[in-house]
ZARO-718341 format. One record per atom (N, C-alpha, C, CB): residue number from 1; residue in three letters; atom name; y negated, x, z negated. Coordinates in pm, whole numbers, plus 50000, padded with zeros to 5 digits. Last residue first. Glycine has a CB too. Layout:
  pos  code  site  north   east     up
  NUM   Ala    CA      Y      X      Z
...
% end
This chain:
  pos  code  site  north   east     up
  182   Unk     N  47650  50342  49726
  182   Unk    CA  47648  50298  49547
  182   Unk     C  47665  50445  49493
  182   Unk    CB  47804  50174  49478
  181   Unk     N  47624  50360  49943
  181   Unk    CA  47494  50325  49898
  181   Unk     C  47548  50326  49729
  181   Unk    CB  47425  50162  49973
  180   Unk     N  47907  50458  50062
  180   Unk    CA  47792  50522  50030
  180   Unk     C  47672  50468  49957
  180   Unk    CB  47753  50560  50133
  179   Unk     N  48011  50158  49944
  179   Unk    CA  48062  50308  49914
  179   Unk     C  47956  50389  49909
  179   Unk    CB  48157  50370  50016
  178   Unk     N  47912  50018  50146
  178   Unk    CA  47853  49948  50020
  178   Unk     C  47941  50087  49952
  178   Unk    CB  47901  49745  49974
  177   Unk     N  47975  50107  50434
  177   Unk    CA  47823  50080  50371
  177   Unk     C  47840  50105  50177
  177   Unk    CB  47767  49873  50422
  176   Unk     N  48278  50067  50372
  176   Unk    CA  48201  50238  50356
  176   Unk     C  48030  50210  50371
  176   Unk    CB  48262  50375  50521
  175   Unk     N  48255  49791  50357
  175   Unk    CA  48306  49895  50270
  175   Unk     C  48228  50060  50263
  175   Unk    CB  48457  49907  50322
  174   Unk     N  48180  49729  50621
  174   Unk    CA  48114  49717  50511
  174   Unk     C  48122  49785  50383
  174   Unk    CB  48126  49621  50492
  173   Unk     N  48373  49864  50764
  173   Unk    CA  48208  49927  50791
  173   Unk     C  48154  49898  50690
  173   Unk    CB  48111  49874  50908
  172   Unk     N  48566  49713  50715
  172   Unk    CA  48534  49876  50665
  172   Unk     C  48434  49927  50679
  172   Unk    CB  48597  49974  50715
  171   Unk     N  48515  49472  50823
  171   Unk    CA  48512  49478  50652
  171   Unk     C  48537  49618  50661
  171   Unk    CB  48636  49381  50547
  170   Unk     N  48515  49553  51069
  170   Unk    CA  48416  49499  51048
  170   Unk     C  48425  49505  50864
  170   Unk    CB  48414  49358  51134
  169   Unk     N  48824  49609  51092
  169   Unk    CA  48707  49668  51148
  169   Unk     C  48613  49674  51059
  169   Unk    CB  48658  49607  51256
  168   Unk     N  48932  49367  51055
  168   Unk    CA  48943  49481  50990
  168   Unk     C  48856  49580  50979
  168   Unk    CB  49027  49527  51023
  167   Unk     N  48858  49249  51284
  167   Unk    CA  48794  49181  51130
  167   Unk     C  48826  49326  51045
  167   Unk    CB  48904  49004  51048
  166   Unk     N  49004  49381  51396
  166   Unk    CA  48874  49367  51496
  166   Unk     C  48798  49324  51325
  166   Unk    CB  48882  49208  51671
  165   Unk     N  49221  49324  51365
  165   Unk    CA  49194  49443  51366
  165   Unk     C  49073  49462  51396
  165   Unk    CB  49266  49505  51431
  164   Unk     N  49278  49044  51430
  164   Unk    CA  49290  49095  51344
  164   Unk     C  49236  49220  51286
  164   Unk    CB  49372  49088  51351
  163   Unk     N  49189  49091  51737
  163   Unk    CA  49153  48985  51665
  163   Unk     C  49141  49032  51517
  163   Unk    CB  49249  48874  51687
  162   Unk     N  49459  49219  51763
  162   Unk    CA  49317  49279  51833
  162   Unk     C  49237  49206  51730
  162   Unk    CB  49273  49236  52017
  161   Unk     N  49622  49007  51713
  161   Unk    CA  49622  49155  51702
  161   Unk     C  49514  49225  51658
  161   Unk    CB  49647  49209  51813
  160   Unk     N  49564  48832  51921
  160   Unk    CA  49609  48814  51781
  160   Unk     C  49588  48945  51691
  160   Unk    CB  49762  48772  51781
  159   Unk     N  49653  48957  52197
  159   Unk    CA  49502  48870  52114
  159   Unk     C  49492  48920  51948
  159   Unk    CB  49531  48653  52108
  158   Unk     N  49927  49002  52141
  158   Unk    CA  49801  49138  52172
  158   Unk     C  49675  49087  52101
  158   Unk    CB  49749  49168  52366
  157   Unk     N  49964  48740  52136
  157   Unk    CA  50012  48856  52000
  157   Unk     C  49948  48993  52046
  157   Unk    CB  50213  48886  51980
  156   Unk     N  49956  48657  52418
  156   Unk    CA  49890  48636  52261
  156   Unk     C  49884  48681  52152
  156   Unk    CB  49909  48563  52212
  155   Unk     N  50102  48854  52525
  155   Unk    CA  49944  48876  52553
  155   Unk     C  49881  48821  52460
  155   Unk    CB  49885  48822  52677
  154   Unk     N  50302  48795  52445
  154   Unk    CA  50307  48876  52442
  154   Unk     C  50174  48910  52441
  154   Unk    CB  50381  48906  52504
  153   Unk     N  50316  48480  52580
  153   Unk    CA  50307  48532  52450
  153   Unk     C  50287  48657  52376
  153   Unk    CB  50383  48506  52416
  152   Unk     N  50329  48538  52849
  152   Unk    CA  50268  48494  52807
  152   Unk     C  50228  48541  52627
  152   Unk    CB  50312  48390  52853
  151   Unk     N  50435  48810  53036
  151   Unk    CA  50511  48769  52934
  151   Unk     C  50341  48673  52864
  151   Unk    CB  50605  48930  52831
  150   Unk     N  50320  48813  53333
  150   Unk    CA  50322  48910  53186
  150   Unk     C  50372  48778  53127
  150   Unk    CB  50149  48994  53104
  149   Unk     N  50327  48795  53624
  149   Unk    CA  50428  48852  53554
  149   Unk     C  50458  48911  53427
  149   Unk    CB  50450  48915  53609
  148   Unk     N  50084  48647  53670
  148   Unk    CA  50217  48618  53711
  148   Unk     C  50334  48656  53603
  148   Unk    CB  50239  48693  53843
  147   Unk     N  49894  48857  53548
  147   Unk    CA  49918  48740  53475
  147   Unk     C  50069  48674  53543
  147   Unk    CB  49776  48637  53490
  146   Unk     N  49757  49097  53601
  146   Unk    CA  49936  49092  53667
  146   Unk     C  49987  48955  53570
  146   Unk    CB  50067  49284  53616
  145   Unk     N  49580  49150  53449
  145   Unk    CA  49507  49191  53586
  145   Unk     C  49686  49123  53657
  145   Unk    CB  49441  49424  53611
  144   Unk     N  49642  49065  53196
  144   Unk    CA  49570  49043  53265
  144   Unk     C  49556  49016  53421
  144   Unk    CB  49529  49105  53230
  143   Unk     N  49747  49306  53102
  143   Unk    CA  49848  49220  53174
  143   Unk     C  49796  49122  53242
  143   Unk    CB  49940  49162  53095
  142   Unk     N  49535  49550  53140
  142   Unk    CA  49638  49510  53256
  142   Unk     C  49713  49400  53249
  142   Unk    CB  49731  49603  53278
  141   Unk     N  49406  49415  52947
  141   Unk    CA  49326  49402  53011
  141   Unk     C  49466  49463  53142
  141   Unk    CB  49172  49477  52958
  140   Unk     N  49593  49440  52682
  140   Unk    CA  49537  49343  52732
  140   Unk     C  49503  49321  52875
  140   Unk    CB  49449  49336  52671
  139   Unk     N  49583  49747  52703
  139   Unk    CA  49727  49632  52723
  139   Unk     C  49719  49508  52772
  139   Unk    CB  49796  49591  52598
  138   Unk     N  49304  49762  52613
  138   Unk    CA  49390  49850  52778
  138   Unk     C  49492  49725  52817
  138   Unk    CB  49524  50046  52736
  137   Unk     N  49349  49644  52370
  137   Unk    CA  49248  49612  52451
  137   Unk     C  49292  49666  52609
  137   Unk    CB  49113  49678  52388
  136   Unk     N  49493  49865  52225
  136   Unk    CA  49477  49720  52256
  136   Unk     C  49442  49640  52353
  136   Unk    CB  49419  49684  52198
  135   Unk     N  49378  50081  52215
  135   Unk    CA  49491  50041  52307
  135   Unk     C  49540  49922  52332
  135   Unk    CB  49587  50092  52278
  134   Unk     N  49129  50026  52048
  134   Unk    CA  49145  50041  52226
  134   Unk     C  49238  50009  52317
  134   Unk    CB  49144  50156  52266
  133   Unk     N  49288  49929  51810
  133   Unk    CA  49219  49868  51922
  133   Unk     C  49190  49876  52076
  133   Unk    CB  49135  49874  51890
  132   Unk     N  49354  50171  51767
  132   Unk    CA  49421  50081  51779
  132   Unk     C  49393  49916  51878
  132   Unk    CB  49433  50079  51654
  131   Unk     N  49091  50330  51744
  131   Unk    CA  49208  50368  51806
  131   Unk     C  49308  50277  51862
  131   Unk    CB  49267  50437  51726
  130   Unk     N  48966  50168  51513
  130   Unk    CA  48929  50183  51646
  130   Unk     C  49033  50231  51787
  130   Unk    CB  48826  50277  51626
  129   Unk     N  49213  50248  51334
  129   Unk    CA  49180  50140  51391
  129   Unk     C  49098  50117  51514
  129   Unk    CB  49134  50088  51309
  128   Unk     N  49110  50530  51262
  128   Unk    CA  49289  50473  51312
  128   Unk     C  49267  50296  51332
  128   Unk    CB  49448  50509  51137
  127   Unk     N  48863  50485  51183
  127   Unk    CA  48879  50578  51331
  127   Unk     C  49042  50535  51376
  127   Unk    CB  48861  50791  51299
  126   Unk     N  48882  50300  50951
  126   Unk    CA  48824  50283  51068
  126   Unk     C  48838  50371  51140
  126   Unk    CB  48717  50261  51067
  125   Unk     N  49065  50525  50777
  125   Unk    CA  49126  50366  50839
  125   Unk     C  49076  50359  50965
  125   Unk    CB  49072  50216  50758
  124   Unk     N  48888  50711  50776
  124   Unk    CA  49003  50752  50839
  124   Unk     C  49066  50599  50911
  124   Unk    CB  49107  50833  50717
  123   Unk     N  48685  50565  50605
  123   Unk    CA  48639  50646  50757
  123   Unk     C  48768  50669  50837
  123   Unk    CB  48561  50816  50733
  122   Unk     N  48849  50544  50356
  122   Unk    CA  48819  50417  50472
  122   Unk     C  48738  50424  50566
  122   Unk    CB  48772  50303  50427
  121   Unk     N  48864  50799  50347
  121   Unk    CA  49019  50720  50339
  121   Unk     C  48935  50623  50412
  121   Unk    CB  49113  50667  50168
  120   Unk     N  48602  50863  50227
  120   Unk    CA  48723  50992  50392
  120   Unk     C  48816  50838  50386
  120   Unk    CB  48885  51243  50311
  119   Unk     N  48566  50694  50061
  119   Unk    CA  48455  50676  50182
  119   Unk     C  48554  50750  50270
  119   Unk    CB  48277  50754  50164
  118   Unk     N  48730  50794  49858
  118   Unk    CA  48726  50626  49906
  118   Unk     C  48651  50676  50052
  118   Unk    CB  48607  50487  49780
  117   Unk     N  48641  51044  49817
  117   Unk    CA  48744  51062  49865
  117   Unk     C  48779  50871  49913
  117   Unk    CB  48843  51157  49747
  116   Unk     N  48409  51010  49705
  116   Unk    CA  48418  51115  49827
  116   Unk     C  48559  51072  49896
  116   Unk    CB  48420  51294  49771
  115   Unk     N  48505  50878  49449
  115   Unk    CA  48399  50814  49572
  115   Unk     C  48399  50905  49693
  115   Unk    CB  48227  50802  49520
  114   Unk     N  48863  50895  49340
  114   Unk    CA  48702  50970  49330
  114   Unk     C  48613  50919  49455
  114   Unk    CB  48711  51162  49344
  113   Unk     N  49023  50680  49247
  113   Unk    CA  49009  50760  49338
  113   Unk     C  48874  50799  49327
  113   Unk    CB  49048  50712  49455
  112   Unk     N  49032  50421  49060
  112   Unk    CA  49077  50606  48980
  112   Unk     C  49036  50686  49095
  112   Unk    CB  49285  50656  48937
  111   Unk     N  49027  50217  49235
  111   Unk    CA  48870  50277  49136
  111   Unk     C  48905  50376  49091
  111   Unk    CB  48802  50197  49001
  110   Unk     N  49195  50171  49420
  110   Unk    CA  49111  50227  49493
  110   Unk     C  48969  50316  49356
  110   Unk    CB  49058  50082  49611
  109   Unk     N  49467  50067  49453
  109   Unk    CA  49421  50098  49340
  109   Unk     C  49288  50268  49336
  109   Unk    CB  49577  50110  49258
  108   Unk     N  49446  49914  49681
  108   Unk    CA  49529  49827  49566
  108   Unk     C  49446  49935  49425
  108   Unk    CB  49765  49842  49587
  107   Unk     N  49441  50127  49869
  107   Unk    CA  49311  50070  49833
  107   Unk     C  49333  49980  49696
  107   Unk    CB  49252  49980  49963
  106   Unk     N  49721  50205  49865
  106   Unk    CA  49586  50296  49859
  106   Unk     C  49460  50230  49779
  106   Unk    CB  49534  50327  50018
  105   Unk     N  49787  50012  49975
  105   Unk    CA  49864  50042  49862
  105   Unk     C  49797  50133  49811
  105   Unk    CB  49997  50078  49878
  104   Unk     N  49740  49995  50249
  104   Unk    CA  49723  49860  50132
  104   Unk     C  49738  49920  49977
  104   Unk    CB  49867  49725  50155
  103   Unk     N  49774  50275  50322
  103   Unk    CA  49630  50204  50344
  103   Unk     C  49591  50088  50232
  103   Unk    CB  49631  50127  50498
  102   Unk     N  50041  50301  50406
  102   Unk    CA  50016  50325  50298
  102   Unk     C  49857  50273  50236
  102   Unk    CB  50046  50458  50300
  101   Unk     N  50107  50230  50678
  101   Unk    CA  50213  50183  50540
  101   Unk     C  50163  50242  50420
  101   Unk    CB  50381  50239  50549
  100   Unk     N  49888  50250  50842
  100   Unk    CA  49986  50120  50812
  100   Unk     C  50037  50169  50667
  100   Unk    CB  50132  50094  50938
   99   Unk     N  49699  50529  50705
   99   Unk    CA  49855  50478  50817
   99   Unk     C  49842  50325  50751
   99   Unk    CB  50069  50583  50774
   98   Unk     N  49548  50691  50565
   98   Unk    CA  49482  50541  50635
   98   Unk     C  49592  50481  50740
   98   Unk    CB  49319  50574  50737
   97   Unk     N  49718  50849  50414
   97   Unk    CA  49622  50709  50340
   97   Unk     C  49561  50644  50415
   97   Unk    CB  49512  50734  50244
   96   Unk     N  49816  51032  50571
   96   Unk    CA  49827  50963  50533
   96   Unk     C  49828  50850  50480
   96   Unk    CB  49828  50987  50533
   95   Unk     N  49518  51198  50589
   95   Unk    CA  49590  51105  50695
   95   Unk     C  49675  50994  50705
   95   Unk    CB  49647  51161  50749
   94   Unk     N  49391  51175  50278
   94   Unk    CA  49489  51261  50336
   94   Unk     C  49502  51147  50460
   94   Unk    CB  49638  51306  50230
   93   Unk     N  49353  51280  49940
   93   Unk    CA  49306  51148  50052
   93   Unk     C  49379  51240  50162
   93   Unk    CB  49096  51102  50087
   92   Unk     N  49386  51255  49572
   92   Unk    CA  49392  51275  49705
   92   Unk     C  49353  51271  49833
   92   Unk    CB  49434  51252  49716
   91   Unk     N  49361  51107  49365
   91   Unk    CA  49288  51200  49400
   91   Unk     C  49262  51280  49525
   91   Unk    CB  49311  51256  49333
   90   Unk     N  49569  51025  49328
   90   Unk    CA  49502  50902  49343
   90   Unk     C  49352  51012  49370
   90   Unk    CB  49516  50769  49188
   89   Unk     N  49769  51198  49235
   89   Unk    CA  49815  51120  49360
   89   Unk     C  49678  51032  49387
   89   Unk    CB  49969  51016  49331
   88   Unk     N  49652  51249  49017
   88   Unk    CA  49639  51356  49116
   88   Unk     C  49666  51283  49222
   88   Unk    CB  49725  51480  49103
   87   Unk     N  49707  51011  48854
   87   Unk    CA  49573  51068  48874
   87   Unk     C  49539  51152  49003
   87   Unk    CB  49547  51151  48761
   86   Unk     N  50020  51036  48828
   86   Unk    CA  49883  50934  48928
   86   Unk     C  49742  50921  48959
   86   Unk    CB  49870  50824  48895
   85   Unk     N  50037  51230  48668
   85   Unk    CA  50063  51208  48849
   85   Unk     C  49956  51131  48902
   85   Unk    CB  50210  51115  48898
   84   Unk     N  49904  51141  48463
   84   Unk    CA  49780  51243  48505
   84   Unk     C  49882  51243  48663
   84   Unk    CB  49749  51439  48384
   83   Unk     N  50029  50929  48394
   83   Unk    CA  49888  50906  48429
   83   Unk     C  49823  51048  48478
   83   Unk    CB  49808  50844  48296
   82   Unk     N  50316  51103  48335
   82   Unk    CA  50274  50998  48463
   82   Unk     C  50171  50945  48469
   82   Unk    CB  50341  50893  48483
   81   Unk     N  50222  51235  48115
   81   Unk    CA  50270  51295  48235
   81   Unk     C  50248  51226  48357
   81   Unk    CB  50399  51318  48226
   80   Unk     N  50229  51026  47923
   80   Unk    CA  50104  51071  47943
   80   Unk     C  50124  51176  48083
   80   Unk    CB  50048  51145  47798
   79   Unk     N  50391  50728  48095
   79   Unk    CA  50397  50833  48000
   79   Unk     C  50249  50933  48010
   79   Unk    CB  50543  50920  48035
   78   Unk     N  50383  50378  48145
   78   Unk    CA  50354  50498  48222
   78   Unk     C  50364  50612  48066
   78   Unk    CB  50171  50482  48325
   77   Unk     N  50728  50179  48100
   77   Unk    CA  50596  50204  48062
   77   Unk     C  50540  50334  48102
   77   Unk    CB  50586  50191  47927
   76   Unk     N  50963  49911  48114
   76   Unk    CA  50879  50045  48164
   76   Unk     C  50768  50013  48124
   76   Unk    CB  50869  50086  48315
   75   Unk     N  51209  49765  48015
   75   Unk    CA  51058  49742  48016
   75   Unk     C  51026  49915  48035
   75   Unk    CB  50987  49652  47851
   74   Unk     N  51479  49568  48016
   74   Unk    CA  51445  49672  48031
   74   Unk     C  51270  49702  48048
   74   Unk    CB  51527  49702  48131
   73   Unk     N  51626  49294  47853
   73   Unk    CA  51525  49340  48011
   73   Unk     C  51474  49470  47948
   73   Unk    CB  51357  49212  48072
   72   Unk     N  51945  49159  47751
   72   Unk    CA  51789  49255  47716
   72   Unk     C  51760  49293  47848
   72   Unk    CB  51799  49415  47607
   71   Unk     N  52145  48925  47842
   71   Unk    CA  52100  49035  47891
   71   Unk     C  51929  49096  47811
   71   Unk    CB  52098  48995  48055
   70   Unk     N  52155  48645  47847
   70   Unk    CA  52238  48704  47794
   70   Unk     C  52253  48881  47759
   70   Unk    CB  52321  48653  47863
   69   Unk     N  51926  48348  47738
   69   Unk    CA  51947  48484  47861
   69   Unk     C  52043  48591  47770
   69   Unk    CB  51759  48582  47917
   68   Unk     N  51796  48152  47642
   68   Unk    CA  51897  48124  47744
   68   Unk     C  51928  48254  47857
   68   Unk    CB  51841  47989  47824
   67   Unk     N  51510  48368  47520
   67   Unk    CA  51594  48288  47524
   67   Unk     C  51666  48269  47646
   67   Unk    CB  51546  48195  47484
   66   Unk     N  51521  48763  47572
   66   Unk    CA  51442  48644  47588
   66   Unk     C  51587  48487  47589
   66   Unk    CB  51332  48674  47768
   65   Unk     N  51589  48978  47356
   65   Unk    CA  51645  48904  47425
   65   Unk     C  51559  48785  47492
   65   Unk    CB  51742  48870  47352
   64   Unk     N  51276  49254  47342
   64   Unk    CA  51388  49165  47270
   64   Unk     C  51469  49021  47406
   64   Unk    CB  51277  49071  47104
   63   Unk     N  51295  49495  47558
   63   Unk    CA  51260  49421  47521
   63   Unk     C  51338  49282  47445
   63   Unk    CB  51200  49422  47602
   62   Unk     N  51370  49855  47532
   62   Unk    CA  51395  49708  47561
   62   Unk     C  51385  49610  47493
   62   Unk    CB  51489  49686  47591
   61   Unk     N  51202  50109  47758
   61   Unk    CA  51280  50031  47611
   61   Unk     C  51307  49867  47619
   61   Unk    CB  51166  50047  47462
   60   Unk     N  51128  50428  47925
   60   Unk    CA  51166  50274  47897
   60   Unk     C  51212  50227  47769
   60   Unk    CB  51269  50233  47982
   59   Unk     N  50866  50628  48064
   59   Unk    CA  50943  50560  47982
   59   Unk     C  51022  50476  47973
   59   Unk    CB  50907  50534  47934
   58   Unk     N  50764  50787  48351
   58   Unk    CA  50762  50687  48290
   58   Unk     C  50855  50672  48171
   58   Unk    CB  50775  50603  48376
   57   Unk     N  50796  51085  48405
   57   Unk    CA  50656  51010  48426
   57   Unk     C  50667  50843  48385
   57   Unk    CB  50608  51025  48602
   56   Unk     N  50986  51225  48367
   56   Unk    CA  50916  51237  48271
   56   Unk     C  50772  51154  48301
   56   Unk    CB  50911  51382  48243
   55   Unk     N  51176  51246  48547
   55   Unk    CA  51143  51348  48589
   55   Unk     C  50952  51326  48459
   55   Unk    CB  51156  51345  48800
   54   Unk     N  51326  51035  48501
   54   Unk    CA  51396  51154  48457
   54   Unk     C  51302  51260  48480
   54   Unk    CB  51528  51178  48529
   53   Unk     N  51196  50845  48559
   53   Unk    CA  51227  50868  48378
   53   Unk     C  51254  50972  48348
   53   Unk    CB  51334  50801  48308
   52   Unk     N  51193  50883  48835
   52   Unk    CA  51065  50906  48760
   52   Unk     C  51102  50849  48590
   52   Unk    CB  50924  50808  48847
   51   Unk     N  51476  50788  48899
   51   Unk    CA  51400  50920  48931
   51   Unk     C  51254  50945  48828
   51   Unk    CB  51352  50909  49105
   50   Unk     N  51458  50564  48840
   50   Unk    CA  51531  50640  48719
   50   Unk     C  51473  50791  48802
   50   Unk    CB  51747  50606  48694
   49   Unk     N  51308  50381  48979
   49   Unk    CA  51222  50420  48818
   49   Unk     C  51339  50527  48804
   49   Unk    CB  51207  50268  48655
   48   Unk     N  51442  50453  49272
   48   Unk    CA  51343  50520  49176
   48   Unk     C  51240  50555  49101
   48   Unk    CB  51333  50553  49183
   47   Unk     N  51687  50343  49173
   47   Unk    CA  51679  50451  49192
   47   Unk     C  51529  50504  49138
   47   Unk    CB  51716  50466  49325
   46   Unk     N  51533  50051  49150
   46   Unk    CA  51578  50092  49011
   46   Unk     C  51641  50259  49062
   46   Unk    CB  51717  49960  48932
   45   Unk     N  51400  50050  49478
   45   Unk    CA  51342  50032  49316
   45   Unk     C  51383  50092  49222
   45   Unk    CB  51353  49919  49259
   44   Unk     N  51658  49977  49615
   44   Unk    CA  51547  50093  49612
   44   Unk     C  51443  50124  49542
   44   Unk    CB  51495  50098  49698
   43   Unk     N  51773  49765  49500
   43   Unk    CA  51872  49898  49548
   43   Unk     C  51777  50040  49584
   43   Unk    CB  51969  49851  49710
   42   Unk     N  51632  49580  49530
   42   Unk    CA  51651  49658  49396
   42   Unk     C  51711  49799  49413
   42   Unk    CB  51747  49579  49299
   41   Unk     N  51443  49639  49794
   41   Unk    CA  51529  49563  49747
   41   Unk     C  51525  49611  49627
   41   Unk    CB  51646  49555  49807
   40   Unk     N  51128  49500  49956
   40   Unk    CA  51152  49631  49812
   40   Unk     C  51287  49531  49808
   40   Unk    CB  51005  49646  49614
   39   Unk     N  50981  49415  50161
   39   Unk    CA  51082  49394  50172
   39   Unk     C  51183  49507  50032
   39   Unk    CB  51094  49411  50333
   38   Unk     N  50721  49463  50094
   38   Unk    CA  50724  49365  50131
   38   Unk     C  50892  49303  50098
   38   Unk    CB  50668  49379  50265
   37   Unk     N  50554  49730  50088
   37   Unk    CA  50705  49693  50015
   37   Unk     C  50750  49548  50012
   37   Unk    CB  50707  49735  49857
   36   Unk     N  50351  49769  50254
   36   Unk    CA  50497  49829  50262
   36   Unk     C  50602  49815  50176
   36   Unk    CB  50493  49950  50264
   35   Unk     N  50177  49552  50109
   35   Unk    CA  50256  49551  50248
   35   Unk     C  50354  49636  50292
   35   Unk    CB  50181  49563  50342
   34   Unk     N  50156  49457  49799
   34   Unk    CA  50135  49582  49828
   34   Unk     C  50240  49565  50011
   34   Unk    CB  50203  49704  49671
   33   Unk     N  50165  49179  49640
   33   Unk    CA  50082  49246  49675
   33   Unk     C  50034  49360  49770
   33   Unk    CB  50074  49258  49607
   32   Unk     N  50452  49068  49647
   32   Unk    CA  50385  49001  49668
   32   Unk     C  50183  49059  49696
   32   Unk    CB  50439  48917  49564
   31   Unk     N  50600  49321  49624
   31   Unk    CA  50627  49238  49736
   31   Unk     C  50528  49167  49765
   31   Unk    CB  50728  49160  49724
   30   Unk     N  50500  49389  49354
   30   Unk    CA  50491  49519  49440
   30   Unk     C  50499  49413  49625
   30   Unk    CB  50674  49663  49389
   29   Unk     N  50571  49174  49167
   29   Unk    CA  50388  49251  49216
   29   Unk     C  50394  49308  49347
   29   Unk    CB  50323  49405  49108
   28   Unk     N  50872  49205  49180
   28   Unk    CA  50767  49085  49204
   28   Unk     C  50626  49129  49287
   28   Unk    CB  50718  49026  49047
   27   Unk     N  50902  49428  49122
   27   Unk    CA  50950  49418  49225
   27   Unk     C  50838  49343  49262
   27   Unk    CB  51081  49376  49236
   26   Unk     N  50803  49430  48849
   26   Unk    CA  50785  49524  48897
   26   Unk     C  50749  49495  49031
   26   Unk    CB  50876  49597  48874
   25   Unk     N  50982  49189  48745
   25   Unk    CA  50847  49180  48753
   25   Unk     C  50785  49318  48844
   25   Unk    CB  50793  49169  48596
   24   Unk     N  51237  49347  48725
   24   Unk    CA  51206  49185  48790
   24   Unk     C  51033  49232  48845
   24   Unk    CB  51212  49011  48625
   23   Unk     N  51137  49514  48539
   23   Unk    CA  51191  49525  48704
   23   Unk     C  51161  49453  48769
   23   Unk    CB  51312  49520  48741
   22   Unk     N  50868  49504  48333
   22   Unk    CA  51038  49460  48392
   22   Unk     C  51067  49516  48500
   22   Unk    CB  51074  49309  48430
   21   Unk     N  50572  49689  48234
   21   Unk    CA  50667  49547  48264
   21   Unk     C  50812  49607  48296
   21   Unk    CB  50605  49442  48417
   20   Unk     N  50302  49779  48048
   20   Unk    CA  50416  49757  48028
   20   Unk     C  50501  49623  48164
   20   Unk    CB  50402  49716  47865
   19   Unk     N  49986  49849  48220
   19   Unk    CA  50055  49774  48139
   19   Unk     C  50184  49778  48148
   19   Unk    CB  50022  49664  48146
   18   Unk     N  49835  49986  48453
   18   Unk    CA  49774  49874  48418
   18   Unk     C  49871  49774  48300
   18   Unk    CB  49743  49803  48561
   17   Unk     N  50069  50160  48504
   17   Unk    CA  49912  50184  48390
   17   Unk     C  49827  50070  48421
   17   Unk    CB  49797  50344  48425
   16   Unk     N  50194  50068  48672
   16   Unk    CA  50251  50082  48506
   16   Unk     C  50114  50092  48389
   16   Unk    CB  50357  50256  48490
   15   Unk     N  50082  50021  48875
   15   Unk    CA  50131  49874  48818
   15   Unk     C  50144  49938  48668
   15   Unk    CB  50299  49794  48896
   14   Unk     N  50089  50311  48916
   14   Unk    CA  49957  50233  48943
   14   Unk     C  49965  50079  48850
   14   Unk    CB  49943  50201  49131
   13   Unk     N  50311  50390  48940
   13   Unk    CA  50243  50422  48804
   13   Unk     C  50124  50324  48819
   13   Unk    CB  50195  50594  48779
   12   Unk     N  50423  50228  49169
   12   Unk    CA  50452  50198  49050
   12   Unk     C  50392  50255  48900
   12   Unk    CB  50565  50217  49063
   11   Unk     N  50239  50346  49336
   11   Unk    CA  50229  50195  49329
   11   Unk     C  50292  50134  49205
   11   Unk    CB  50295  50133  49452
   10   Unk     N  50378  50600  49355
   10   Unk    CA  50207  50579  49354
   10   Unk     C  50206  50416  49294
   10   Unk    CB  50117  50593  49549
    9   Unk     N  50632  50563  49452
    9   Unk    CA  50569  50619  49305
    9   Unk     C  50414  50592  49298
    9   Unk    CB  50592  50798  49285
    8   Unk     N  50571  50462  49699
    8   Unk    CA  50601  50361  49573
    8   Unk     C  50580  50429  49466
    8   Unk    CB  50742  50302  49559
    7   Unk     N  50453  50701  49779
    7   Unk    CA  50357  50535  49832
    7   Unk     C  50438  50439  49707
    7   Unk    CB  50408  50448  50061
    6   Unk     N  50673  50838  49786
    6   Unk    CA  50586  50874  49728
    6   Unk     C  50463  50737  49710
    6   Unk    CB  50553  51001  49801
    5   Unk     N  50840  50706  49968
    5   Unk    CA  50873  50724  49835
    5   Unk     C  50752  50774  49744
    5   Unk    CB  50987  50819  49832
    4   Unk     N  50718  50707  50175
    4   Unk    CA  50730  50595  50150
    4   Unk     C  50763  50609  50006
    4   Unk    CB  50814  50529  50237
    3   Unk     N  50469  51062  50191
    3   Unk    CA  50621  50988  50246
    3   Unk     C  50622  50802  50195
    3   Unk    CB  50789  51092  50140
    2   Unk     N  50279  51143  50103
    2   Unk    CA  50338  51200  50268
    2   Unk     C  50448  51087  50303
    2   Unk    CB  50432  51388  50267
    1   Unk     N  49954  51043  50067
    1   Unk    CA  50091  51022  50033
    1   Unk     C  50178  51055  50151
    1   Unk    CB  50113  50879  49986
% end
């Protein structure tokens, strides 16, 4: 996925073909599951479902009034155009797919992706993590060496970090074990 926009189109056919929903609800999933959209306003959402209505990969209609509510909700749905995007988007694998911002959102809908292409994506994670680590670890190991003058906390949130990434680690090895053997 080259871009952030593309990482949400991905995420939103992904939510769509698992079933009809709202905006509301859209948003909901997407914040509470997927780490680059953590912060999804509407203001960047409802642009673009209408980009992808218009461009024929999703549908909409509306759903009857729900009680004490004054307003019909709008309901998306994936089109046969937009399962085969997401097919191709999910076919992919690319540098991309093991960045921070796209990695969660990747793996979220990891079984349409073809097995050659799971095992490159979470080989790519683990080498962009090892990476991460190292430098980690360097940062560490000078403030260390100049404790007087390092920012305490700073060194804990290196820890922390490292720590994190370190477990990360370790569940991709497993992953790409239990990938190749299956």
């Amino acid at each position: 996925m080259r871009s952030r926009v593309e990482a949400l189109e991905f995420a939103l056919l992904g939510l769509l073909s698992q079933g009809s929903l709202h905006g509301y609800e859209l948003r909901k999933r997407l914040i509470t599951t997927y780490g680059p959209f953590r912060a999804l306003s509407f203001s960047v959402l409802y642009p673009q479902l209408r980009r992808m209505l218009e461009a024929g990969l999703i549908e909409e209609s509306k759903a009857p009034v729900p009680p004490r509510s004054r307003r019909s909700r709008i309901v998306y749905a994936v089109t046969k155009s937009g399962k085969k995007r997401f097919s191709e988007l999910a076919g992919g694998a690319g540098p991309d797919d093991w960045d921070d911002e796209n990695f969660e959102v990747r793996f979220a809908f990891f079984s349409p992706t073809p097995p050659t292409n799971r095992v490159q994506i979470l080989e790519g994670r683990h080498r962009r993590l090892l990476d991460k680590a190292a430098a980690l670890r360097n940062e560490i190991t000078k403030t260390t060496a100049f404790a007087e003058r390092t920012d305490k906390y700073l060194t804990e949130w290196r820890r922390h970090s490292l720590e994190s990434i370190e477990r990360e680690i370790s569940w991709l090895e497993e992953m790409t074990h239990n990938e190749k053997d299956a």
